[in-house]
MARKOLMI-639689 format. One record per residue (C-alpha): residue number from 1; residue in one letter; x, y, z. Coordinates in nm, 3 decimals. Example, Ala and Ser with C-alpha at 12.3 -4.5 7.8 and 13.67 -1.06 7.14 Angstrom:
<nodes>
- n; res; u; v; w
- 1; A; 1.230; -0.450; 0.780
- 2; S; 1.367; -0.106; 0.714
</nodes>
This chain:
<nodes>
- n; res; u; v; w
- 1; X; -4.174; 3.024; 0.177
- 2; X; -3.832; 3.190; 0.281
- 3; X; -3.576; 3.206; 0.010
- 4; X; -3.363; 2.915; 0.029
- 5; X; -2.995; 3.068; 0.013
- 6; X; -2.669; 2.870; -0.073
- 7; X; -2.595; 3.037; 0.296
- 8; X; -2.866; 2.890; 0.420
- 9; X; -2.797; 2.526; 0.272
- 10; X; -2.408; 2.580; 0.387
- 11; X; -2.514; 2.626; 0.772
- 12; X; -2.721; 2.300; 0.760
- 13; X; -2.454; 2.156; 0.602
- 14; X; -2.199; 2.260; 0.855
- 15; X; -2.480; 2.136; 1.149
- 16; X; -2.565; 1.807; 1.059
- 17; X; -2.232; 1.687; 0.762
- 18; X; -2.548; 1.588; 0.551
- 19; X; -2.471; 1.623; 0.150
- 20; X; -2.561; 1.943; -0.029
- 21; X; -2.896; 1.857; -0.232
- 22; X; -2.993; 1.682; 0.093
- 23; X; -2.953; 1.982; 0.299
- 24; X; -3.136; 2.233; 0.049
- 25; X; -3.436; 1.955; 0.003
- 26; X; -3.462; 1.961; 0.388
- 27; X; -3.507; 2.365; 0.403
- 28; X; -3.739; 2.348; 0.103
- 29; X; -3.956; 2.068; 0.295
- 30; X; -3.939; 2.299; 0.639
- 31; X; -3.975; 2.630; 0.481
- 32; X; -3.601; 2.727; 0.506
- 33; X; -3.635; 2.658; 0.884
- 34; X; -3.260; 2.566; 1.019
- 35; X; -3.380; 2.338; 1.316
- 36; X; -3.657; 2.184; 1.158
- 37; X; -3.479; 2.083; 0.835
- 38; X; -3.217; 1.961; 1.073
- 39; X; -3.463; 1.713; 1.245
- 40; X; -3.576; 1.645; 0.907
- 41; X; -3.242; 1.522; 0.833
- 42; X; -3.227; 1.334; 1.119
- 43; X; -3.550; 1.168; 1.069
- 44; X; -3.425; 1.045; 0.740
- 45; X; -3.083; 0.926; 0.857
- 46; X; -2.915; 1.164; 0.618
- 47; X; -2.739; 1.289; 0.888
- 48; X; -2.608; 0.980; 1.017
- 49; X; -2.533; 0.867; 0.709
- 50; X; -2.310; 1.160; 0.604
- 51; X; -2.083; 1.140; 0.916
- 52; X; -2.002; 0.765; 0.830
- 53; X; -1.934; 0.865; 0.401
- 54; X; -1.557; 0.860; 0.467
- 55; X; -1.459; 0.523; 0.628
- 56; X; -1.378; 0.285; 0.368
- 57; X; -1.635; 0.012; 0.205
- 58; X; -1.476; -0.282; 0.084
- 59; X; -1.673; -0.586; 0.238
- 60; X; -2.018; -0.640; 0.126
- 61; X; -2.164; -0.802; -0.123
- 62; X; -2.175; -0.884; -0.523
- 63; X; -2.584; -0.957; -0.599
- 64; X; -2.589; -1.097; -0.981
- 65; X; -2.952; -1.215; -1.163
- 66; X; -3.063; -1.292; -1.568
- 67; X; -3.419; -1.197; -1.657
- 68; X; -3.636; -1.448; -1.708
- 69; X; -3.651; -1.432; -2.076
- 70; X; -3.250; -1.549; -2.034
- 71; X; -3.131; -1.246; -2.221
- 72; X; -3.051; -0.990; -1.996
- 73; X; -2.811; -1.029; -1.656
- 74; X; -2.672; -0.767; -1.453
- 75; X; -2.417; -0.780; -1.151
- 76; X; -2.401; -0.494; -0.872
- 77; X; -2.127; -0.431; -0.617
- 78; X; -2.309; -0.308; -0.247
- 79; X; -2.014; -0.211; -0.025
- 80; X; -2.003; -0.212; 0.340
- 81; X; -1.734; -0.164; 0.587
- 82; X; -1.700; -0.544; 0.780
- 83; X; -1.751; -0.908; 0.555
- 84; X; -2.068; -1.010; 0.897
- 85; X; -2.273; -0.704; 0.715
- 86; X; -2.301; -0.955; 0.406
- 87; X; -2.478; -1.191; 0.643
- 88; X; -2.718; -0.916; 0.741
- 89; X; -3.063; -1.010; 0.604
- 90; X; -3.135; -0.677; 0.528
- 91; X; -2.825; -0.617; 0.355
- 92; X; -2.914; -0.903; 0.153
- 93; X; -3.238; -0.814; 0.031
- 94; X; -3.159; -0.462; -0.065
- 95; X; -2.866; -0.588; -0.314
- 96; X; -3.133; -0.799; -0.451
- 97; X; -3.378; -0.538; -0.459
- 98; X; -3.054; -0.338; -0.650
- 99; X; -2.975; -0.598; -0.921
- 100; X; -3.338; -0.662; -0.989
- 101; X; -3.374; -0.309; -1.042
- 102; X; -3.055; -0.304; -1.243
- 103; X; -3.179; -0.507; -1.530
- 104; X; -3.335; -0.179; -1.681
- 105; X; -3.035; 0.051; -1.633
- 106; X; -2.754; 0.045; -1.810
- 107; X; -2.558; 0.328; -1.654
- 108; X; -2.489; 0.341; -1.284
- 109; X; -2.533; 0.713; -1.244
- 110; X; -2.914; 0.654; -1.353
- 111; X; -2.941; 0.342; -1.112
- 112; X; -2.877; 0.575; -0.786
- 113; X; -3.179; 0.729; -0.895
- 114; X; -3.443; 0.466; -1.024
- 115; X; -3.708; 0.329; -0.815
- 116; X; -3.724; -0.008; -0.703
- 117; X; -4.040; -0.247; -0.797
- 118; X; -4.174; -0.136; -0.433
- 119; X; -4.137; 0.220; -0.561
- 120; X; -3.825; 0.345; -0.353
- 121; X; -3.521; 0.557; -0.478
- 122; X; -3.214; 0.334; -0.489
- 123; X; -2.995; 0.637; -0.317
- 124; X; -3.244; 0.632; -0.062
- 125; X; -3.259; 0.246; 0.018
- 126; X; -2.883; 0.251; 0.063
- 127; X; -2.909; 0.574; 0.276
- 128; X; -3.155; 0.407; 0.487
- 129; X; -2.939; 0.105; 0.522
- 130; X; -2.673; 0.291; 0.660
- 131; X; -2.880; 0.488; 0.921
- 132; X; -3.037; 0.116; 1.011
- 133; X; -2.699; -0.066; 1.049
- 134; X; -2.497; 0.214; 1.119
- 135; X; -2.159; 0.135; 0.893
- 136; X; -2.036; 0.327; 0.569
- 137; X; -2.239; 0.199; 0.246
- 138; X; -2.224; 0.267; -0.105
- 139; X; -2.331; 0.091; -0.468
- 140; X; -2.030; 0.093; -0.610
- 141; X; -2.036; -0.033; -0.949
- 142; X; -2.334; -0.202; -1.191
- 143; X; -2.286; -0.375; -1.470
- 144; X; -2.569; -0.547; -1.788
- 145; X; -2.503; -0.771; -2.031
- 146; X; -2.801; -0.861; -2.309
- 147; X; -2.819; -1.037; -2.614
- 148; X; -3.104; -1.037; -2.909
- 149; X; -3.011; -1.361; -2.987
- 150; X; -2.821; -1.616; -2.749
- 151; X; -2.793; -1.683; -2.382
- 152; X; -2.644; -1.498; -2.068
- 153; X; -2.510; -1.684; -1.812
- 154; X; -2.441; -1.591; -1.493
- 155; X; -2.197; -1.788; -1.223
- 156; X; -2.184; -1.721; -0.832
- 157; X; -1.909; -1.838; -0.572
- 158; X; -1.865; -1.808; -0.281
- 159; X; -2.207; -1.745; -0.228
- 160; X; -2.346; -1.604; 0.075
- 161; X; -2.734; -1.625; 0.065
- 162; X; -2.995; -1.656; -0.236
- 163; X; -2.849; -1.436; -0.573
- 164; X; -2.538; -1.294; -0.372
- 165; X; -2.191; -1.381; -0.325
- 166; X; -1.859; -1.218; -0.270
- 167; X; -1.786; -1.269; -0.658
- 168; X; -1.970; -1.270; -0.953
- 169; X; -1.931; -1.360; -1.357
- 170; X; -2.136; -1.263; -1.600
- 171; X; -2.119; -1.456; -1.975
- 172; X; -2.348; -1.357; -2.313
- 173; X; -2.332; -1.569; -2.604
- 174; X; -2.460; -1.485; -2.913
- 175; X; -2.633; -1.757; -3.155
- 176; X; -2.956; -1.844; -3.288
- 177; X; -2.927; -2.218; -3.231
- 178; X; -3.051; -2.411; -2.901
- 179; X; -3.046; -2.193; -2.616
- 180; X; -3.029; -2.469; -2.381
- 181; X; -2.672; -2.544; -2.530
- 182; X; -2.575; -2.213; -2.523
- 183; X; -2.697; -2.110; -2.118
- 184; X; -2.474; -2.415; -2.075
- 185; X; -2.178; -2.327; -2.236
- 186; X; -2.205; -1.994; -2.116
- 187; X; -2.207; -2.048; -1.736
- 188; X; -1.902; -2.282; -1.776
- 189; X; -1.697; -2.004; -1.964
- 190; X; -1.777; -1.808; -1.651
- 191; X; -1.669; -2.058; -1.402
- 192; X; -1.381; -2.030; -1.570
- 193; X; -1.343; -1.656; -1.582
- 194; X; -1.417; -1.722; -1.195
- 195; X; -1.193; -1.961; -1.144
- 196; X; -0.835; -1.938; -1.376
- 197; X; -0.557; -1.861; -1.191
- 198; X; -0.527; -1.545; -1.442
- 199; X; -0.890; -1.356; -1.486
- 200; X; -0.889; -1.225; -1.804
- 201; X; -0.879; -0.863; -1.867
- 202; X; -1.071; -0.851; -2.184
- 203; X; -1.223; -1.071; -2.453
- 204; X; -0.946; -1.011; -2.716
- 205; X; -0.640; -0.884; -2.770
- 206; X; -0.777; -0.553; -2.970
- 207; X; -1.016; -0.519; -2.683
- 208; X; -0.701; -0.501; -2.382
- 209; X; -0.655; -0.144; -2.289
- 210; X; -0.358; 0.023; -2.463
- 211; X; -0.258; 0.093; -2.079
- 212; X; -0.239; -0.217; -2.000
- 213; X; 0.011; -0.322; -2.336
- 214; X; 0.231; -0.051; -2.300
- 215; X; 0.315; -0.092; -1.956
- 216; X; 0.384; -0.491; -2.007
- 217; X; 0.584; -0.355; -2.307
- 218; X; 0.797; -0.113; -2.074
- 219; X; 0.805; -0.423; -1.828
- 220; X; 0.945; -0.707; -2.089
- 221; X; 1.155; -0.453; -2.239
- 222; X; 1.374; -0.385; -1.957
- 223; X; 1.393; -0.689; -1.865
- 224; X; 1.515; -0.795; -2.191
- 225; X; 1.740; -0.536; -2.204
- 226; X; 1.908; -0.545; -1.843
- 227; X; 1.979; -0.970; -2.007
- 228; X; 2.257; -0.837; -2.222
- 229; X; 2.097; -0.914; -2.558
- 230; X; 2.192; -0.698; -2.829
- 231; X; 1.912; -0.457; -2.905
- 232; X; 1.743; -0.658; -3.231
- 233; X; 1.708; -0.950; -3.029
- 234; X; 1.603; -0.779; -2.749
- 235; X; 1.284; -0.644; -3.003
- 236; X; 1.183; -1.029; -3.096
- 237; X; 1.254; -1.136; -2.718
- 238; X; 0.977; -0.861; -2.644
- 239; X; 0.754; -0.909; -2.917
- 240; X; 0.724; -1.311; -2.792
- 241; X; 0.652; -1.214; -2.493
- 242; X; 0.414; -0.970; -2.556
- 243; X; 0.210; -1.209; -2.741
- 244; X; 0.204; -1.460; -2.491
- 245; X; 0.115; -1.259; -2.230
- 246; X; -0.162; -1.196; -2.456
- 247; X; -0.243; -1.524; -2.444
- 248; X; -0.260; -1.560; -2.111
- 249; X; -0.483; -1.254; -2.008
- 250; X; -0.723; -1.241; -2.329
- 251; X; -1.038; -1.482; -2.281
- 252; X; -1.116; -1.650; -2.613
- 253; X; -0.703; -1.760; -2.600
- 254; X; -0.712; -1.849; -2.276
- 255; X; -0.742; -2.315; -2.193
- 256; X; -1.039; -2.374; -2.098
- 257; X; -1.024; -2.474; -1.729
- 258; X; -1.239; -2.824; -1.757
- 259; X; -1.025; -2.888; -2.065
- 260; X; -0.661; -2.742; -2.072
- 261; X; -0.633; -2.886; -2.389
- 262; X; -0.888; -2.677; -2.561
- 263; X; -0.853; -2.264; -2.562
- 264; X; -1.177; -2.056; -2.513
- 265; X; -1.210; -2.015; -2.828
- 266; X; -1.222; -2.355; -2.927
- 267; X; -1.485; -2.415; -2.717
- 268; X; -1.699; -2.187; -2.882
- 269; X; -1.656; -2.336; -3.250
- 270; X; -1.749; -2.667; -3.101
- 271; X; -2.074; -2.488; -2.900
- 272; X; -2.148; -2.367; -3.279
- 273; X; -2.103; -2.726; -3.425
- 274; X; -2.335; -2.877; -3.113
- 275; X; -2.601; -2.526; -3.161
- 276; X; -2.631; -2.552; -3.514
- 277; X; -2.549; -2.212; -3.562
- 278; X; -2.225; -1.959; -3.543
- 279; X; -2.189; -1.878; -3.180
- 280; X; -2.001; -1.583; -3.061
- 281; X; -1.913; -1.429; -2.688
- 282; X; -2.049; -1.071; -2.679
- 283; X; -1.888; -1.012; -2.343
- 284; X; -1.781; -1.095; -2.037
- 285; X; -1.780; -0.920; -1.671
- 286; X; -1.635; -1.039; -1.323
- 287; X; -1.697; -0.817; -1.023
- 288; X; -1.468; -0.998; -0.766
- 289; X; -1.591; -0.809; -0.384
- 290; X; -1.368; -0.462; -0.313
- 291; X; -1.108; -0.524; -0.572
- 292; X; -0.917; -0.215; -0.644
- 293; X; -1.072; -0.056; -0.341
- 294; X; -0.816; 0.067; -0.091
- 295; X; -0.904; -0.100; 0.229
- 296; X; -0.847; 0.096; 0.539
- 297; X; -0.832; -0.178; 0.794
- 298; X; -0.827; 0.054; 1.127
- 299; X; -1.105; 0.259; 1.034
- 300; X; -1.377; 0.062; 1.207
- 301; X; -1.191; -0.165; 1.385
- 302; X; -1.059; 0.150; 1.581
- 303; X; -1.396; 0.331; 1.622
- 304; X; -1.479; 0.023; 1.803
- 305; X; -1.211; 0.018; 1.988
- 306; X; -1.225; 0.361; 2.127
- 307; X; -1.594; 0.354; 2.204
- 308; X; -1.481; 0.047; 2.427
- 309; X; -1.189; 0.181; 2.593
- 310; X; -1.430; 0.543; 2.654
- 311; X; -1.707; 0.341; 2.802
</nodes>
């Protein structure tokens, strides 16, 4: 076999924009022959795939599933470039193929690289979808939630075929009493995660990222400041503020959305008194479809465009 060079890998590379390790596993398959491992390539619609790896994904789809046992959910985010992808049937099955597969993974980084229960690489399902229906794909985030003892819950909307949706919650209670109770009371906490007009950004107020405080801090502080308050009063204006802000963006203070006169919290030392048994909420995770992703609306659309006005 010829001696597979980083030269070597950099002119494939440079022929067909396919990704590094995909380049030097073509030459090793064709003997560290250039055109071959180039067809190669081509045959596995690494090639394609590569050329569309820098138009934004933020459409798609959120796939969510609990094992059977009840104790064990995941959510995954599979990003695609236009929201009539999500309707794609293919599409569909794959993130369901992804989250099923996600339930043993904890870390995404080792979920690119598991096998499906038909026995293919997760890298190379998504690959292959984006050679199939030729936009930009990626699996952008995973996320598991399990319990020894208790329920997880998991809530859908906006659903857009069996187990996917375009946002997802995911809710794990902790308790030994009746489960039945407890998968209840779980999915309603995550409707409401899903549906308050604030999500919650974390479970309590010694969870929130230090990030987060400081800059509401900097926030309330100047705007204390710039009302003319003398600077002690300005502190306690802050502090007040602070903590109901806290309030309003920590889960377990947070009313209950089916009863604003109860917090979160509440809710779950009632759950305890209905269970027989202390209840607690573990965690909590909302993937909400290409949040935080910056969405480059002309990519596509203009591709599309120029292929029509060329033809």
């Amino acid at each position: 076999m010829a001696e597979i060079t980083a030269a070597l890998v950099k002119e494939l590379r440079e022929k067909t924009d396919a990704g590094m390790m995909d380049c030097k596993k073509a030459l090793q398959e064709n003997g560290g022959d250039i055109e071959a491992a180039a067809d190669w390539l081509r045959t596995k619609g690494l090639s394609k795939a590569a050329k569309k790896s820098d138009r934004a994904a933020a459409e798609g789809l959120v796939a969510g599933l609990v094992s059977g046992d009840g104790k064990t959910g995941v959510l995954i985010e599979l990003n695609a470039e236009t929201d009539f992808v999500a309707r794609n049937e293919k599409f569909q099955d794959a993130a369901r193929r992804i989250a099923a597969t996600a339930l043993a993974h904890q870390a995404l980084e080792t979920l690119h690289e598991a096998k499906t229960a038909e026995g293919e690489v997760i890298g190379d399902l998504v690959t292959g979808l984006i050679a199939t229906i030729g936009e930009n794909m990626r699996l952008r985030r995973s996320e598991r939630l399990s319990v020894e003892n208790g329920a997880v819950a998991l809530y859908l909307h906006n659903v857009q075929g069996e187990g996917v949706a375009r946002l997802g919650v995911l809710v794990a209670l902790e308790g030994a009493g009746d489960q039945a109770v407890l998968k209840d009371v779980g999915r309603k906490i995550a409707m409401h995660v899903a549906g308050t007009p604030t999500p919650p950004l974390a479970l309590t107020s010694n969870d929130l990222d230090p990030e987060a405080v400081a800059k509401e801090r900097e926030i309330q502080t100047q705007t204390a400041m710039e009302s003319g308050k003398p600077r002690e009063i300005a502190e306690k204006m802050v502090e007040g503020r602070i903590r109901k802000w806290q309030e309003e963006v920590v889960l377990l203070k947070q009313p209950f959305v089916m009863n604003p006169d109860q917090t979160i919290e509440q809710l779950i030392e009632e759950t305890a008194k209905q269970s027989g048994s202390p209840v607690s909420v573990k965690g909590f995770v909302r993937f909400a479809l290409g949040e935080g992703v910056e969405k480059k609306a002309d990519d596509f659309a203009a591709e599309v465009a120029s292929m029509t006005s060329a033809s």
